[in-house]
C-alpha positions as CSV (number, residue, x, y, z in Angstrom):
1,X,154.4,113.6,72.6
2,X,151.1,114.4,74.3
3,X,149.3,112.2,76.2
4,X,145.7,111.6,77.9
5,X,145.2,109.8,81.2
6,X,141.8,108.3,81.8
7,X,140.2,105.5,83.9
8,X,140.5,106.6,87.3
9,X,137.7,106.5,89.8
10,X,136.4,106.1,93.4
11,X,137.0,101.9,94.1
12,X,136.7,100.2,97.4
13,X,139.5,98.7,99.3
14,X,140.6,95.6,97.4
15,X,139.4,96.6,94.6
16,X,140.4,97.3,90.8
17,X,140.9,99.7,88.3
18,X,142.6,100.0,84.9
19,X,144.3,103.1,84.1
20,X,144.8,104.1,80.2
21,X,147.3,106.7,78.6
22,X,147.1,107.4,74.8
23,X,150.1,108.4,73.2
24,X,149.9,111.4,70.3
25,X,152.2,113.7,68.3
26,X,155.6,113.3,67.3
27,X,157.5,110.4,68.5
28,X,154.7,108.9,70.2
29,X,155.3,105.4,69.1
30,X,157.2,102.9,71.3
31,X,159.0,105.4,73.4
32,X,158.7,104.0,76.5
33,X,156.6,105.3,79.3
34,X,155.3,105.1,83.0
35,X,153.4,106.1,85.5
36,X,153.8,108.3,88.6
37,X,151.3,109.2,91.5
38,X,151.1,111.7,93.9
39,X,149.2,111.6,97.4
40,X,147.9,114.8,99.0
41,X,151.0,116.2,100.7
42,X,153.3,113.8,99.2
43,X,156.0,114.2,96.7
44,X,155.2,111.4,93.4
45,X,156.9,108.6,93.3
46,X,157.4,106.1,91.0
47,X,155.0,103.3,90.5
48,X,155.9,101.7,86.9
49,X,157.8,102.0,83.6
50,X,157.6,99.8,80.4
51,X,160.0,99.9,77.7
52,X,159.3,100.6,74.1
53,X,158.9,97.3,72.8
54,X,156.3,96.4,75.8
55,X,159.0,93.7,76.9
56,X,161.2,95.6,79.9
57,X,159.1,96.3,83.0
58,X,159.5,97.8,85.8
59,X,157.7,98.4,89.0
60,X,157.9,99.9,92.7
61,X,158.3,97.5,94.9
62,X,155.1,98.6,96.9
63,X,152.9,97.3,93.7
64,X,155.0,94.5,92.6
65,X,152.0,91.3,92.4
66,X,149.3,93.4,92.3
67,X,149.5,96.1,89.3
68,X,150.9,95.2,85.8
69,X,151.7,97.8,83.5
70,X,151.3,97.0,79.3
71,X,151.2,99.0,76.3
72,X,149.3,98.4,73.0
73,X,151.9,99.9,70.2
74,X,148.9,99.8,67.9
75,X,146.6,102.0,69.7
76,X,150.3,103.9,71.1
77,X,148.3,103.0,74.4
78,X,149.9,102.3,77.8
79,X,147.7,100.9,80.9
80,X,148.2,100.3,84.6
81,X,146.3,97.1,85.7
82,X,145.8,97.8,89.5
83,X,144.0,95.2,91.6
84,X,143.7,94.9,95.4
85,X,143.8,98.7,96.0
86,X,144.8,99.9,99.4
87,X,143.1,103.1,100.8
88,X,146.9,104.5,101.2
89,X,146.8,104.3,97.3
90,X,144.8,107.1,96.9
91,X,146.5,109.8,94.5
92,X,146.3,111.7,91.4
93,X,148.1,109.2,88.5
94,X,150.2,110.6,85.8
95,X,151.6,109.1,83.0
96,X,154.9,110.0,81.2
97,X,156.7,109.1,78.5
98,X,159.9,109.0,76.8
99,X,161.9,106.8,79.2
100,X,162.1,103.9,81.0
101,X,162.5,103.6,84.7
102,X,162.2,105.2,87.9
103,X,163.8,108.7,87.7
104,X,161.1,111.1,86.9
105,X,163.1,113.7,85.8
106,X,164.3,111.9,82.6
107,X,160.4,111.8,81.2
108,X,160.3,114.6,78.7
109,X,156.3,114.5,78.6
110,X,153.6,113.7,81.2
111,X,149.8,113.6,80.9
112,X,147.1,115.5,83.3
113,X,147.0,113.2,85.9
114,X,143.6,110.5,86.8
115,X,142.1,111.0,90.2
116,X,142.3,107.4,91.7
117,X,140.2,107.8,95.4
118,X,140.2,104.2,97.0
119,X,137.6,104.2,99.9
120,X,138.1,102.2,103.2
C-alpha cells in the first residue's frame, strides 16, 4: 500500500483543517488506517484509527469531540476532520494503514507526513 498525505496548513487557534490520505497499490482497499502526529521533540502518538468498512472508530482521547476521522472506499481515501485546533496541536501528520487502532507498530505502511502549524 502507498499512500499520500495532503491538506495540512498554517490555521489559527480554533480553527480547522481537513486532512486527506489516498490509498494506492496492492491491498489498498478497505484495510483500515489511521493517523499519527508527531510534535517537535515528541515521540507520535496516536490520534485516530477507522476500520475497513468505515464503521469502527477510534480516537485519542485528547481529540475525542473535536476531530472525526472517515474514509471514502470509492476514492480508497481516508480524512481527519479537525476543528477547534489548539496551538499544542502543532505536528507533522502521518497516516498509516493496514490496522486498526492505537499501536503504531502494527501499521505495515505510512504516508510522508502533512505539516499541520496552528498559530496562537
Amino acid at each position: 500500500v502507498q499512500l499520500q498525505a495532503s491538506g495540512g496548513g498554517l490555521v489559527q487557534a480554533g480553527g480547522s483543517l481537513r486532512l486527506s490520505c489516498a490509498a494506492s497499490g496492492r491491498d489498498a482497499y478497505r484495510t483500515p488506517m489511521g493517523w499519527f502526529r508527531q510534535a517537535p521533540g515528541k515521540e507520535r502518538e496516536f490520534v485516530a484509527s477507522i476500520s475497513g468498512n468505515g464503521v469502527g472508530t477510534s480516537y485519542a482521547d485528547s481529540v475525542k469531540g473535536r476531530f472525526t476521522i472517515s474514509r471514502d472506499n470509492v476514492k480508497n481515501t481516508m480524512y481527519l476532520q479537525m476543528n477547534n485546533l489548539k496551538p499544542e496541536e502543532t505536528a507533522v501528520y502521518y497516516c498509516a494503514a493496514g490496522c486498526y487502532g492505537s499501536n503504531s507498530e502494527c501499521y505495515r505502511a505510512w504516508g510522508q507526513g502533512t505539516l499541520v502549524t496552528v498559530s496562537s
